[in-house]
N, C-alpha and C positions, 0 to 999 in steps of 0.2 A: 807178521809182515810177509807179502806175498813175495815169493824170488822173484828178482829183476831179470830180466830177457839178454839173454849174453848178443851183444850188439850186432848187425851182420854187417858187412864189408863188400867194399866194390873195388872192385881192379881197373886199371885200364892197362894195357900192354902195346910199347912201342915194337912190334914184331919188322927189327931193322936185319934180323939173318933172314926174313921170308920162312920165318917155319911156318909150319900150318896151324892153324885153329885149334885143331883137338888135340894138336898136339903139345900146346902151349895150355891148352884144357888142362890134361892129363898129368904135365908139368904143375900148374897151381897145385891143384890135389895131393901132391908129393909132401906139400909142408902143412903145417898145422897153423894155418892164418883164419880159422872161423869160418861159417858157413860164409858163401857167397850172393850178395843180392844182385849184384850185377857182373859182368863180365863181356869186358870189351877189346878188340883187337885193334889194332892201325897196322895195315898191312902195304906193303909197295909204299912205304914214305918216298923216296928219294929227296937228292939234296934237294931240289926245288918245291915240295911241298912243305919238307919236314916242319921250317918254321913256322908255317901256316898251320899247320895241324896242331903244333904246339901251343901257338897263339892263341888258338880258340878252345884246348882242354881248360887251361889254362882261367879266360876268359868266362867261359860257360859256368864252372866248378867254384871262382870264386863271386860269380852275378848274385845278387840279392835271391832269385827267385829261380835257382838250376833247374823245377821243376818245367817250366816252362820257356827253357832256351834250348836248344839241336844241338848237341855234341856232334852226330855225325846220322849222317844220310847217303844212301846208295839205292839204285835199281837192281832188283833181280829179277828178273825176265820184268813180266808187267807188275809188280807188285814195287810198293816206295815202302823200303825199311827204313824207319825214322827213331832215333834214340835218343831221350831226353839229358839232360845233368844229373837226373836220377837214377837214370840207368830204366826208365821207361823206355818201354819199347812199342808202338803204333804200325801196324800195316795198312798202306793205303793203296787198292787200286787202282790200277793208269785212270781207268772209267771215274773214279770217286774225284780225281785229281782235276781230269778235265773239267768235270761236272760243277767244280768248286772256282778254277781259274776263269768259269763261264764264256769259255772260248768253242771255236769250232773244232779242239782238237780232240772229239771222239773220234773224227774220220783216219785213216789212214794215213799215217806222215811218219817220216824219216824220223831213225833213233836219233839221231842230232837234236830235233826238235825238240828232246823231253831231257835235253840236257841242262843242269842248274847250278848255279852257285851258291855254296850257303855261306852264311855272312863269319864273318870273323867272330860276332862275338855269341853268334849262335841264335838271334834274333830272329832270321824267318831262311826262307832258300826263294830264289831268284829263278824265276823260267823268263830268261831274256826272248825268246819268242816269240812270247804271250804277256813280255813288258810287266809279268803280274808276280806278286809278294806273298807267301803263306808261311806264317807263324805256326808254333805250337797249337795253338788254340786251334786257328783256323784248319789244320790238319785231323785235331780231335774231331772238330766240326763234321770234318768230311769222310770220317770213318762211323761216328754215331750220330745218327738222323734225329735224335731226340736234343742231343744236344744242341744241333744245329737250330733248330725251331726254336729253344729256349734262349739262343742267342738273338734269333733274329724277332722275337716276340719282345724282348727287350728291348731291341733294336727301337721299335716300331711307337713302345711306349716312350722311348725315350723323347725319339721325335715328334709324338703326337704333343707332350706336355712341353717341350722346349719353343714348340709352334706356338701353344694357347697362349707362354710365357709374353713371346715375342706381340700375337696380336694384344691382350691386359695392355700393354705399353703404348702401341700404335694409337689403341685407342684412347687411352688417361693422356695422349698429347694432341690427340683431336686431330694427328695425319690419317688421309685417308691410302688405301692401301695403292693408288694409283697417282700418290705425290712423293714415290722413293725413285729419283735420280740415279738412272745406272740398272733400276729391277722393273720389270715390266708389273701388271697388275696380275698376270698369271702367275707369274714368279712368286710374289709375298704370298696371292693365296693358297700355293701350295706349301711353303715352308711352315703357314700358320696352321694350316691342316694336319702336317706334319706327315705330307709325303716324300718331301725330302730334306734332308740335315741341313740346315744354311752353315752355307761356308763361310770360311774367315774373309774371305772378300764383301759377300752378299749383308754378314755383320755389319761393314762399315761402312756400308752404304747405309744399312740403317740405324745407324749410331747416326751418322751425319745429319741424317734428314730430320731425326728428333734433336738435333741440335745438342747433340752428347759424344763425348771422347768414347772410342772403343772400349776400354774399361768400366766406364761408367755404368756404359751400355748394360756389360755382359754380367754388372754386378746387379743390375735390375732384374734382368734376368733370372741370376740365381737366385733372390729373393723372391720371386714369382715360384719357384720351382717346389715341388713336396722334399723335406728332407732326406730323402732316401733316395734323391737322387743329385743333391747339392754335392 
């Protein structure tokens, strides 16, 4: 029987005297609690954040999927330190960041601007600026190029075959694609093309028009669809 692997351990540390980092390092190492896979500080809590920081160790640690939610995020200088509930760690630069919220802000702008909120339950971080959302994922995205392609190549099939779903139906009801009330004839034939995602509105336009409830609709749909992506 092969020895089992002595488990490792992840700390987090409320640092409420302001000691420093290494030195709260150096402190862990003092006792015999197991190698360490993660190690994390919260530093400058005051009363007005504490509960907020709590709220979301708290939140992240007990979500289905900690891999994949923000325990905590900070700038140093240009670079985004981003740590997962697993005590992943991602660096993304400011350039990767912009490049991703596909705004104009590679140019020159005030540290304000690059200021974010992340969510309570560690969901995505928030650049009220640029109005724009970046998750987990979409942060791996923006740090590995290969990644990003295999998302958006997804992306693409997903929409091509959700389109052909959509046109199979248009036509087994004999609408033509310039009799959906509310979508122009450019519109459908791009969704059926599958250059853009029909949205839950543009759905119910053409649920309507083939004379089908939204549900109906979307379960035609799914039936249309190859299993591996129902």
């Amino acid at each position: 029987m092969g020895k089992i692997p002595k488990a490792k351990r992840s700390f987090i540390l409320l640092n409420d005297e302001r000691r420093s980092a290494q030195s709260l390092f150096d402190l862990v190492h003092r006792f015999p609690m197991g190698a360490l896979e993660g190690f994390r500080v919260f530093s400058e809590l005051g009363e007005a954040r504490e509960g907020a920081v709590l709220t979301r160790i708290l939140r992240v640690l007990a979500s289905c999927d900690p891999e994949r939610r923000i325990l905590s995020a900070h700038w140093d200088s240009d670079l985004l330190i981003v740590q997962s509930g697993a005590f992943r760690t991602l660096i993304v630069s400011k350039a990767r960041v912009a490049e991703a919220i596909g705004s104009a802000a590679k140019g020159t702008l005030p540290a304000s601007a690059w200021k974010f909120e992340l969510d309570l339950s560690g969901a995505f971080l928030y650049w009220k600026r640029f109005d724009s959302h970046m998750g987990w994922e979409q942060l791996e995205q923006a740090v590995n190029p290969a990644k990003r392609l295999r998302a958006q190549q997804t992306s693409r099939s997903f929409n091509l075959q959700y389109g052909r779903a959509i046109c199979g139906i248009r036509k087994e009801r004999g609408v033509h694609q310039n009799q959906i009330p509310g979508l122009t004839e450019r519109q459908v034939r791009r969704i059926e093309h599958g250059e853009v995602r029909a949205t839950l509105a543009a759905l119910q336009k053409l649920a309507s028009a083939h004379g089908m409830s939204v549900n109906r609709y979307m379960e035609a749909i799914a039936e249309k669809l190859p299993d591996s992506l129902r």
